[in-house]
C-alpha positions as CSV (number, residue, x, y, z in Angstrom):
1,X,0.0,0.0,0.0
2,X,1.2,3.2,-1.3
3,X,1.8,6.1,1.4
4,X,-0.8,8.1,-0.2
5,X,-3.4,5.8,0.1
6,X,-2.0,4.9,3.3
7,X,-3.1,8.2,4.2
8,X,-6.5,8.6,3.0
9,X,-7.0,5.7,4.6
10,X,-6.3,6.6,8.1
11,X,-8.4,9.3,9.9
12,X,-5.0,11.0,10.9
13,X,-3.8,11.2,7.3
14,X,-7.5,12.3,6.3
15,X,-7.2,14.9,9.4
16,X,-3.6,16.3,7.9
17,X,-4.6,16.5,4.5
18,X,-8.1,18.5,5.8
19,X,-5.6,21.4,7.6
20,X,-3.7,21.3,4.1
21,X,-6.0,22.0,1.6
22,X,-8.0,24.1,4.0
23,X,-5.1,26.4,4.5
24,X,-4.4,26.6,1.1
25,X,-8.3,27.8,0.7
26,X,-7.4,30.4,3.5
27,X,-4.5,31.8,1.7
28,X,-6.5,31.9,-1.8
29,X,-9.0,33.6,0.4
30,X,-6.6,36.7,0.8
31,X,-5.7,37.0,-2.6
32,X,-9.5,37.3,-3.9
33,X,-10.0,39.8,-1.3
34,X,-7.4,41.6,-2.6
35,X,-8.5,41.5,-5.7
36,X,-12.2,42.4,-5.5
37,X,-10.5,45.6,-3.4
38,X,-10.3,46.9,-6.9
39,X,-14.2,47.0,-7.4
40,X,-14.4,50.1,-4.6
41,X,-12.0,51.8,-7.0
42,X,-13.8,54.8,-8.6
43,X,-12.6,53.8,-12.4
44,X,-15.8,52.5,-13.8
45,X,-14.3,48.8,-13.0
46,X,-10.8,49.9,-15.5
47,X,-8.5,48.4,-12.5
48,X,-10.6,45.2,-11.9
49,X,-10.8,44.2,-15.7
50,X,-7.2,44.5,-16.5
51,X,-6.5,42.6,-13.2
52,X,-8.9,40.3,-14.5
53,X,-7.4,40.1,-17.2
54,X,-3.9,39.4,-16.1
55,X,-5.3,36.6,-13.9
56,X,-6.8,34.5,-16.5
57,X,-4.1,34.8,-19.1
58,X,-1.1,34.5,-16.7
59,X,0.4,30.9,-16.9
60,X,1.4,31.2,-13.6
61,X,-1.9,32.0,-11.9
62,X,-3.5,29.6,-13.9
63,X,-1.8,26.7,-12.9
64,X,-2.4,28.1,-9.1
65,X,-6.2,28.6,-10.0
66,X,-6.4,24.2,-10.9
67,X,-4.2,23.9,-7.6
68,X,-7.4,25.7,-6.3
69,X,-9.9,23.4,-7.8
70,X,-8.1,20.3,-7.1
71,X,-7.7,21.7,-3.1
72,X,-12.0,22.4,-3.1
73,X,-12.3,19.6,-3.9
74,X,-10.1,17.4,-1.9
75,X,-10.9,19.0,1.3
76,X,-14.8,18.1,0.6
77,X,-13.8,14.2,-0.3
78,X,-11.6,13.9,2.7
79,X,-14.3,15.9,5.0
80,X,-16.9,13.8,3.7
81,X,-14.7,10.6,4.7
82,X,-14.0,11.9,7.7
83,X,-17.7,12.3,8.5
84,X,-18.6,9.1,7.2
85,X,-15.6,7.7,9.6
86,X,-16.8,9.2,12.5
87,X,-20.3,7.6,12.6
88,X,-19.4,4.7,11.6
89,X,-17.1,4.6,14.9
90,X,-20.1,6.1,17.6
91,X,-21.7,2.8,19.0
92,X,-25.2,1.8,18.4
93,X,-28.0,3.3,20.7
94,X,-25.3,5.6,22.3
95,X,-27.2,8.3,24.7
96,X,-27.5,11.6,23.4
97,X,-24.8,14.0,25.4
98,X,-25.7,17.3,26.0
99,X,-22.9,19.7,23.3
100,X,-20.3,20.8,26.1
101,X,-19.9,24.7,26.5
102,X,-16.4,24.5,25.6
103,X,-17.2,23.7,21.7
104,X,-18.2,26.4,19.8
105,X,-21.5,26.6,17.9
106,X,-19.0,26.6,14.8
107,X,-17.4,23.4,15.7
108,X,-20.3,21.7,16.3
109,X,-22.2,22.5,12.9
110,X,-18.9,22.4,10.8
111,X,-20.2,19.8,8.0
112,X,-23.7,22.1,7.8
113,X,-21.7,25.1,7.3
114,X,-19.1,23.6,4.9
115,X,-21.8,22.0,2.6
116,X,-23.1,25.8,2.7
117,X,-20.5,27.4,1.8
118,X,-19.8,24.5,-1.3
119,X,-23.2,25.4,-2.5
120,X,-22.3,29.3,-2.6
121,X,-19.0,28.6,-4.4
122,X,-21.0,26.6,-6.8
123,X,-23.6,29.4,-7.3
124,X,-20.9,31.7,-7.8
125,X,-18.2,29.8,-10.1
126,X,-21.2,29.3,-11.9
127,X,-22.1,33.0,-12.3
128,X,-19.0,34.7,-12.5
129,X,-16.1,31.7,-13.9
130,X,-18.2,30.2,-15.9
131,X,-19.1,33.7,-17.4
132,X,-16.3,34.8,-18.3
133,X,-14.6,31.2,-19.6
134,X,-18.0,30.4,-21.9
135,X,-20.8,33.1,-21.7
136,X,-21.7,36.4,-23.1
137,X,-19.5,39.0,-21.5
138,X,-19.6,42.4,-23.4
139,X,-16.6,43.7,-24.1
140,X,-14.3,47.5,-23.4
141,X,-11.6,49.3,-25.1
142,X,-8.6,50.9,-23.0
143,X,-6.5,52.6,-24.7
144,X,-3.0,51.0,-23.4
145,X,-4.4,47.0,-22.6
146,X,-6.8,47.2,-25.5
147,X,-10.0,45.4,-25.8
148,X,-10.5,42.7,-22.6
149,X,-13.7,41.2,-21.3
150,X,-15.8,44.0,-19.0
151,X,-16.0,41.3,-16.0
152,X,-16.9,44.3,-14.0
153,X,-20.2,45.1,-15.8
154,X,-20.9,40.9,-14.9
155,X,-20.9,42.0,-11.4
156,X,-22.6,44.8,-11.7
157,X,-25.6,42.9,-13.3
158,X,-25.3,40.4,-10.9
159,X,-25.5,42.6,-7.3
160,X,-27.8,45.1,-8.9
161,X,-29.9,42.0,-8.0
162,X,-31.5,42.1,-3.8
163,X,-31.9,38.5,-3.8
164,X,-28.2,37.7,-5.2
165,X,-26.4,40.9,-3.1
166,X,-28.1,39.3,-0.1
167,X,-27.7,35.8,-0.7
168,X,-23.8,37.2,-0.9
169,X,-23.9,38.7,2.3
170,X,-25.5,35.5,4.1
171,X,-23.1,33.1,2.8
172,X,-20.1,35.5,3.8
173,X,-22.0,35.4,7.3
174,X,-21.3,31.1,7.5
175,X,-18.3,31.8,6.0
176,X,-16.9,33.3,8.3
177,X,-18.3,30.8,11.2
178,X,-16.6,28.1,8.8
179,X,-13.3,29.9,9.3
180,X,-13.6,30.6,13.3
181,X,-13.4,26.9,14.2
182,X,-10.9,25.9,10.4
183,X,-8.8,28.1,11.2
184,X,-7.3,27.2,14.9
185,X,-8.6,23.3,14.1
186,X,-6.1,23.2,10.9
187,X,-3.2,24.7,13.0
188,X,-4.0,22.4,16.0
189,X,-4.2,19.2,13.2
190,X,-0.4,20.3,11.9
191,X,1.1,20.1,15.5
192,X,1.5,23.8,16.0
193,X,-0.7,24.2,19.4
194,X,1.7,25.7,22.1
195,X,1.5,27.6,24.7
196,X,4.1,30.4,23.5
197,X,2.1,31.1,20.5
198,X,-1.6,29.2,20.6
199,X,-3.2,33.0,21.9
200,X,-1.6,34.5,18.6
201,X,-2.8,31.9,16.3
202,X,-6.2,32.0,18.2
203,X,-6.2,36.0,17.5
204,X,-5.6,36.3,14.3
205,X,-7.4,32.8,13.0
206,X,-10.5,34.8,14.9
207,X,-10.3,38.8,13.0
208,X,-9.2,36.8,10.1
209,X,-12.9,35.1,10.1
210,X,-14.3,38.6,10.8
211,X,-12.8,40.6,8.7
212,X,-12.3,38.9,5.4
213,X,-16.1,37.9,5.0
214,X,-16.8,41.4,6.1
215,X,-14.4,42.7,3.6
216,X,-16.5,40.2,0.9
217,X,-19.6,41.5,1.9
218,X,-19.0,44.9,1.7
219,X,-18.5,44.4,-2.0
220,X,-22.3,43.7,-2.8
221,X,-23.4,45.9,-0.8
222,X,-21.5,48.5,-2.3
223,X,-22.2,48.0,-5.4
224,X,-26.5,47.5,-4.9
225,X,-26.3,50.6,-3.2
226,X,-23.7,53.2,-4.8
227,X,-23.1,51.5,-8.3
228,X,-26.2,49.5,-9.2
229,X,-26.9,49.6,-12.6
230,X,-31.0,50.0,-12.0
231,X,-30.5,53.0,-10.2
């Protein structure tokens, strides 16, 4: 038996590759909040296309962006697994415990919030990737990058929509309860719970939760209210 599937076999191999992937998610997370910074820019979307641009034709990024894809999807197999495994160990007829104060909400709902959050990444891959890979997307002329795809007017359309901009803002809401418990449980998984530096980890795994999402969610909301297209 191979050492890989020596290690999807076994629920601390599962558990390992789970704080992998999942940090690799969390440090994708920072670069697309990054990124969508450029939609508050006051340039009718001018910086945000040409950085779209520049992500989708840079070799480069684009082998990072099926890294991505692989890493999504990884992280739900091996969750799923894991869920599967730990049912499959609780013995028959066991008495229901009472959730202990010391485990967050978060922790406790982790595979409700994490098929959540799948189905939002679907909904928008679906919206915005698939977009601008196969669908309509009008196009605008600058004068120095020439004529690249107006992704910016795709997001427009899309948040000048109440139900989308606050299905957004939900989802960035279990989001970032998703992140509160993956964040410290990926670190604890790699070894890296110590006393010394536990309360910094803790700190910034917890404003990391709050304010990317809140970062995320600001975007819709800007745009419904200060660049919808309707209005």
């Amino acid at each position: 038996m191979s050492w890989l599937t020596q290690t999807f076999s076994s629920s601390i191999g599962r558990k390992f590759l789970t704080a992998i992937t999942g940090l690799f998610l969390i440090f994708f997370l920072v670069g697309h909040v990054t990124g969508n910074l450029l939609l508050f820019k006051p340039d009718e979307g001018r910086a945000f296309n040409e950085y779209t641009q520049f992500m989708t034709g840079n070799l480069g990024i684009m082998i990072v962006r099926y890294l991505l894809y692989a890493a999504i999807l990884a992280h739900v197999i091996i969750t799923v697994l894991l869920g599967i495994h730990n049912r499959k160990a609780r013995p028959v007829g066991y008495t229901k415990q009472v959730p202990s104060p010391h485990v967050s909400w978060s922790s406790r709902n982790m595979g409700i919030l994490g098929t959540l959050v799948l189905v939002f990444i679907v909904i928008h891959m679906a919206n915005f990737w698939y977009s601008l890979k196969w669908g309509v997307v009008p196009t605008v002329n600058y004068a120095e990058a020439g004529e690249i795809k107006n992704l910016y007017h795709v997001v427009q359309s899309s948040f000048s929509e109440l139900w989308y901009t606050a299905l957004y803002v939900v989802m960035m809401v279990f989001l970032a309860f998703h992140l509160m418990h993956g964040f410290q449980s990926a670190f604890q998984t790699l070894g890296l719970r110590h006393k010394k530096y536990w309360p910094i980890i803790r700190s910034v795994g917890f404003w990391f939760s709050i304010i990317v999402p809140f970062i995320f969610a600001l975007m819709p909301l800007y745009i419904y209210f200060f660049r919808n297209i309707n209005h």
